[in-house]
N, C-alpha and C positions, 0 to 999 in steps of 0.2 A: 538598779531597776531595769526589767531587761523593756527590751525596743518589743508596743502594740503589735507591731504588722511584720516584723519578725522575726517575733519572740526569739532575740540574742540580743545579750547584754550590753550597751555604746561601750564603744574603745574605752580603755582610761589606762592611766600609767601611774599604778601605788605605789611603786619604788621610787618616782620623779617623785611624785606630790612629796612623800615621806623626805625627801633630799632635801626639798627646799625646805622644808618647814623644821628639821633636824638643822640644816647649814645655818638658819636664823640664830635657832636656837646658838650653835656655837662661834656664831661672828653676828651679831646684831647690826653690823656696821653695814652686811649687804641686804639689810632690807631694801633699803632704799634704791637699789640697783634691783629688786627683785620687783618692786612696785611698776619699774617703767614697763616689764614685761607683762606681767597677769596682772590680776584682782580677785578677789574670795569665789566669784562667781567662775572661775577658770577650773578650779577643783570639782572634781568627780564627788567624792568622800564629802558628806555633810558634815561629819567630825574634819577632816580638815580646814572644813569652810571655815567651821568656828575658830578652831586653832588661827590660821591665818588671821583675819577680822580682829580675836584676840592682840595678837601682835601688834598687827596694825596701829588697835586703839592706846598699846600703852606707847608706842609710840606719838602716837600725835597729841598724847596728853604729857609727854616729853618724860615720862618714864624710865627707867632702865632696863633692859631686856634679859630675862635671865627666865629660870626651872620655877623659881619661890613665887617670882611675882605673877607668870603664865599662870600658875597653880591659882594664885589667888584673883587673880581679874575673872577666870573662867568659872568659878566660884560664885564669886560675886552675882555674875549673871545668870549662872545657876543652869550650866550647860556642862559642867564636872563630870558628874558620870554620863553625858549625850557624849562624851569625846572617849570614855573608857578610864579616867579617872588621870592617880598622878602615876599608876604602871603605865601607861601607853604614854605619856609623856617623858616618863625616864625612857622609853624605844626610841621615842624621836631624838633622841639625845644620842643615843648609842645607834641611830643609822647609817651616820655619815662620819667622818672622823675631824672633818674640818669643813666649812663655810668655804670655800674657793671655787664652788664649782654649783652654789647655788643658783645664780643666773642660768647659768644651761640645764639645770634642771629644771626651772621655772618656763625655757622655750618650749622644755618636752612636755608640761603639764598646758601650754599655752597651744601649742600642735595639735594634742589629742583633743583640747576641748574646743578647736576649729571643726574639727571632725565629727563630734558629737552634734555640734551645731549645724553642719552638713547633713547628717544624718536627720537630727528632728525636723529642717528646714524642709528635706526635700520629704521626707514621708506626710509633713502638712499639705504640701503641691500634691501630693499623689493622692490624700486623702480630697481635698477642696475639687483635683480634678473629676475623679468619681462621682462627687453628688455632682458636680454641674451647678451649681445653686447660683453661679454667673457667669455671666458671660465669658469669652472665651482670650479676648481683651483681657479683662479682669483678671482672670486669671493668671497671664502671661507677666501682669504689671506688677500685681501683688506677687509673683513667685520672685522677680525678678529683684521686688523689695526685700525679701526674704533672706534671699541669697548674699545682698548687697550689708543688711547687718552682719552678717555672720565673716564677713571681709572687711567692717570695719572693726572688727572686732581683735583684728591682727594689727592694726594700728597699734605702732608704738612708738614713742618721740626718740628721741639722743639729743645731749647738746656736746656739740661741738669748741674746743677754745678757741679764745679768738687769734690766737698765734697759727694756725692751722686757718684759718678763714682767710687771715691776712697772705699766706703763703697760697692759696688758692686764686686771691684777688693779683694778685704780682704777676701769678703763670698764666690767667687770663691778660691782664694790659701785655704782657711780653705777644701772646697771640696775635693779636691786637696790633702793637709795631711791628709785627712780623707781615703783616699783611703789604699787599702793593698799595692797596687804598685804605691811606691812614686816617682817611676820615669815617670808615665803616666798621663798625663792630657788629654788627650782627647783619641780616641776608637782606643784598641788595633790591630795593623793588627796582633799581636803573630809573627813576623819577630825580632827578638833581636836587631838586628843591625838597621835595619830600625827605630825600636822605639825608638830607643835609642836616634837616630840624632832627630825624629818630636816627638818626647814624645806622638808617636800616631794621630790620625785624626782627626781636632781640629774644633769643630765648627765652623759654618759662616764661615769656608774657603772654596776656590776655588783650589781643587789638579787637577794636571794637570799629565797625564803619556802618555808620548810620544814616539816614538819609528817607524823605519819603517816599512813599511809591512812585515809580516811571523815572526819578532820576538820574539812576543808571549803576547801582549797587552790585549785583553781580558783573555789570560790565566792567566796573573797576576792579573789582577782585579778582574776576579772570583775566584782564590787561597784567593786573601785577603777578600772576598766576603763569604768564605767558612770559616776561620777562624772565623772567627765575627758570623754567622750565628749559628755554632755548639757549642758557649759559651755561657751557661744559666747562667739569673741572679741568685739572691736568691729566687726565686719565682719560677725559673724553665723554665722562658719566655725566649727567644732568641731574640736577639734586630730586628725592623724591616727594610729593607730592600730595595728598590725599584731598581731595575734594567732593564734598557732600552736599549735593543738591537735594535737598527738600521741597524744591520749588518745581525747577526746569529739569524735561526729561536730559537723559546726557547725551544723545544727537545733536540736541539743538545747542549744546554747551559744546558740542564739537563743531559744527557749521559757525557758531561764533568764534572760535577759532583761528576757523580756517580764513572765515575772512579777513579778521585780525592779522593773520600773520603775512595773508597773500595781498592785503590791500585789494579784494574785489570788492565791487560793489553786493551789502548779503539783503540788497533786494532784489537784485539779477539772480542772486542764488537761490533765494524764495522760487521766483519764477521759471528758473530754470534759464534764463536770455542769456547766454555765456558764447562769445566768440571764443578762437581757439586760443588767443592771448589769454582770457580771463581763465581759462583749462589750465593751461601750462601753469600758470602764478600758483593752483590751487593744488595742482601736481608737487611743482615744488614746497610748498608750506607744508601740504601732508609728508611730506618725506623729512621733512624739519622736525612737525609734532610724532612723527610714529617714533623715532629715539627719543624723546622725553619722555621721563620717568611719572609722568601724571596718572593719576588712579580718581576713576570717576565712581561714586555710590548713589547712587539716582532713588534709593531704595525710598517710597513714603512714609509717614509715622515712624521715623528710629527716633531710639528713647536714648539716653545717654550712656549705657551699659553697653548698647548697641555699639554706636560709634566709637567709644572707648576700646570696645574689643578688637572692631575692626584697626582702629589705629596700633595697638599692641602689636597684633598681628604681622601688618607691613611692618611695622618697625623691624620687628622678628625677621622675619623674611630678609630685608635689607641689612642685617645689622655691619657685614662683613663691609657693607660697604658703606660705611657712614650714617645708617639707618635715615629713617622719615626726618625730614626737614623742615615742614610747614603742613598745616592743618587748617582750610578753610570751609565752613560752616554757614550756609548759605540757606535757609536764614534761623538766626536763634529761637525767632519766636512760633517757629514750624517746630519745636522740636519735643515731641511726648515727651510729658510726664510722668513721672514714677506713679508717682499716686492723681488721679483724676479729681478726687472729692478732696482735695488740699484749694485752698483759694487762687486765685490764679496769680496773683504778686509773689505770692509763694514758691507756686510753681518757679514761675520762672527766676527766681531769688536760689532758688536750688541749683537750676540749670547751670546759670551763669556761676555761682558757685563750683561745676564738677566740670566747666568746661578751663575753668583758670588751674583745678587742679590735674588737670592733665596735659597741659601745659607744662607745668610744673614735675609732676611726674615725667613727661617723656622728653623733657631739657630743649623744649621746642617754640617756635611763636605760634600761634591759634590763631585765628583770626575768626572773626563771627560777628555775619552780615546782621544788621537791626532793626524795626522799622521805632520814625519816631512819630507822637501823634500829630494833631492839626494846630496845635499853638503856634508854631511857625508860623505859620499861614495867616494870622490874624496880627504878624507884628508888622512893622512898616518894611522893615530890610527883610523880612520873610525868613532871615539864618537860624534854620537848628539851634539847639542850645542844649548841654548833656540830662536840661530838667524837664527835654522834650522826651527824651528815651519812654518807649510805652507799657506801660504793666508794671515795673519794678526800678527802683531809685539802686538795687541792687548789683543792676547791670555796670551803673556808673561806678558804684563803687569797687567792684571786682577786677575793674578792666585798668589794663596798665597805659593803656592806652587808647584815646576815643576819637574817632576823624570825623567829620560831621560834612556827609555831602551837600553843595548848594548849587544850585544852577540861576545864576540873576538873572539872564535873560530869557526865564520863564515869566519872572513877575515884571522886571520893573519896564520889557520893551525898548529900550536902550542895548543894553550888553547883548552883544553877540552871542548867538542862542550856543556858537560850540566854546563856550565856554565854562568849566568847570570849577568852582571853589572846594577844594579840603580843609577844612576848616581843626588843625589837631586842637581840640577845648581841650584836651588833658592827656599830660602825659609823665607819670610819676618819677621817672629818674631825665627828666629832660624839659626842655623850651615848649610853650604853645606858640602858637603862627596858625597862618594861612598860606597855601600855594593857591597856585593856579597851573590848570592845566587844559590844551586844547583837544575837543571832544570830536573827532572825525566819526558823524554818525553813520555812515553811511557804509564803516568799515567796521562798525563798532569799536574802535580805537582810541585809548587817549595814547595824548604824546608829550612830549616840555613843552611849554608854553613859552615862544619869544615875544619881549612885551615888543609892542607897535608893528606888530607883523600877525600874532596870534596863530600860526602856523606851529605845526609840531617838528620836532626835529628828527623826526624817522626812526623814535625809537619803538 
């Protein structure tokens, strides 16, 4: 059937299709290897579809796979001559000489119907764009839905033996001892207590930091953002970085910063009241943060596609040198929707879903800021709890790990106002706990927390 809008026929490849469906026929045994690549819907050829599906079904009715019984299941259904009878099925037989190489010819039938999918997917965008019938939003979000089947659609599993996982798991612990600090496996936030409980920020996880409003949520995540950023490897490089604000333009996540790293006071900096010490401090910190490898996207409304790309990207970019190391998300629940008119638990049940799989895909930690709602607030200890998280039970469940910000000397008027609780409620290959840590506001700064001092220790 050729292509509406330009009148030429979508790719196909009848010599793949014909391969696989021929290779079945003379090794039945790689169906099963052919299944984890396509499905009936992969084939160009209607008569193939059936053919395959055919297969398929005497398969899963645990049949034997042969000429006589194809002949007669397709019969049965009364799709015989729809395929061209049992001549075309003797062709399938005589197209290939052996089954050994029906897996790659099932990538090739699995390639071209990515393509075709590209093809109908974008000439819908080009059609929906023309009439205009919505908005302009809309549009961008459904095409981007569009696009985003037509790429899952190349999903394909493997399983792995576990002899081979085991030998993966060994050369990681070897890493591991290989290290100076053997008590860290994955990227130091330099918080003592913190690393202590996560042994650091561990690949392919999904961290979650939660916390109500005005607590200090970004300002933890750029504290720990700041640690990481200003420790060179042996090379001298500082791991790289990607940070997405949704919230705060990226000035002001850099004057946050600056005071951070200079110890000025950033309401002298607000105002501009700077002696020439407080210059110098902020001279020297800018020349600390201009070598760090941190990358700011300030950009509003990015939907998950967005951010996905742009992290590919840097990785890309980086790769020669260790590529992207950390992804923080600032905040999850600023973050568009694929689909608008989906319920919003949904929404964000999705979100948090594509943010743990990129995680996962880019062998990275994530991190993504959260807001929780007002149940806190109405307990006596006032502490978060992961069934405070707001819009979706989904976030809890996705995240490999959940840190629950508290500040006690907001409510109870005792505790010292700079002091901060992290509270880890959940963390799937590890201990929960609580630390503490001392909050220098004034620098927007946390630091260790020494008890009966409460001072930080300059980190």
């Amino acid at each position: 059937m050729s292509d509406p809008l330009t009148d030429r026929l979508p790719p196909q490849n009848r010599e793949a299709e014909r391969g696989v469906l021929g290779g079945i026929l003379r090794d039945p045994d790689v169906l099963s290897d052919v299944q984890q690549v396509i499905t009936a819907s992969h084939f160009y050829f209607d008569a193939h579809q059936k053919i395959y599906q055919a297969l398929c079904d005497l398969q899963n009715e645990s049949q034997p796979i042969d000429l006589v019984l194809l002949h007669d299941k397709l019969r049965k259904n009364k799709q015989l001559d729809d395929v061209g009878g049992a001549d075309y099925l003797a062709e399938l037989w005589e197209a290939v000489p052996t089954g050994a190489n029906a897996e790659y010819h099932a990538k090739l039938v699995r390639d071209t119907s990515m393509v075709r999918g590209l093809i109908h997917a974008s000439n819908e965008i080009l059609r929906d764009s023309y009439d205009r019938a919505q908005s302009a939003d809309e549009l961008v979000s459904q095409a981007e839905r569009k696009i985003m089947e037509v790429a899952k659609s190349s999903i394909q599993g493997d399983t792995i033996p576990l002899a081979e996982t085991i030998k993966d798991a060994f050369e990681r612990l070897d890493s591991r001892i290989g290290k100076d600090n053997l008590a860290l496996s994955g990227l130091p936030t330099n918080y003592v207590d913190l690393d202590n409980i996560t042994a650091g920020l561990q690949n392919s996880e999904l961290v979650i930091i939660a916390a109500r409003p005005s607590v200090g949520k970004t300002a933890f995540a750029l504290n720990v953002v700041r640690n990481i950023i200003t420790e060179a490897d042996g090379n001298g490089n500082s791991p790289v970085v990607l940070f997405f604000s949704l919230e705060m333009a990226r000035i002001e996540l850099a004057e946050r910063l600056l005071c951070c790293q200079s110890r000025v006071d950033s309401h002298k900096v607000r105002k501009g009241h700077l002696n020439s010490d407080d210059i110098q401090k902020l001279m020297d910190a800018g020349d600390i943060l201009r070598r760090a490898r941190l990358y700011i996207d300030d950009t509003p409304s990015r939907t998950m596609i967005q951010i996905a790309a742009t992290a590919r990207r840097l990785q890309k970019k980086h790769e020669r040198e260790g590529g992207l190391k950390l992804i923080v998300i600032d905040y999850l629940q600023l973050i568009e929707p694929e689909n608008r008119r989906d319920p919003r638990q949904e929404q964000v049940a999705q979100i948090s879903r594509r943010l743990k799989f990129l995680a996962r895909e880019l062998l990275i930690p994530v991190i993504a800021l959260a807001q929780v709602n007002r149940a806190s607030e109405d307990r006596q200890d006032h502490k978060p709890r992961l069934s405070d998280l707001r819009e979706s039970g989904s976030i809890e469940q996705d995240a490999d790990t959940c840190m629950m910000l508290h500040r006690p000397g907001k409510f109870d008027g005792q505790t010292e106002d700079n002091i901060l609780e992290v509270i880890i409620a959940k963390q799937r290959n590890g201990p929960t706990g609580e630390i503490t840590l001392t909050w220098r506001k004034e620098y927007n700064r946390y630091e260790n927390y020494i008890p009966d001092v409460g001072m930080g220790d300059g980190v």
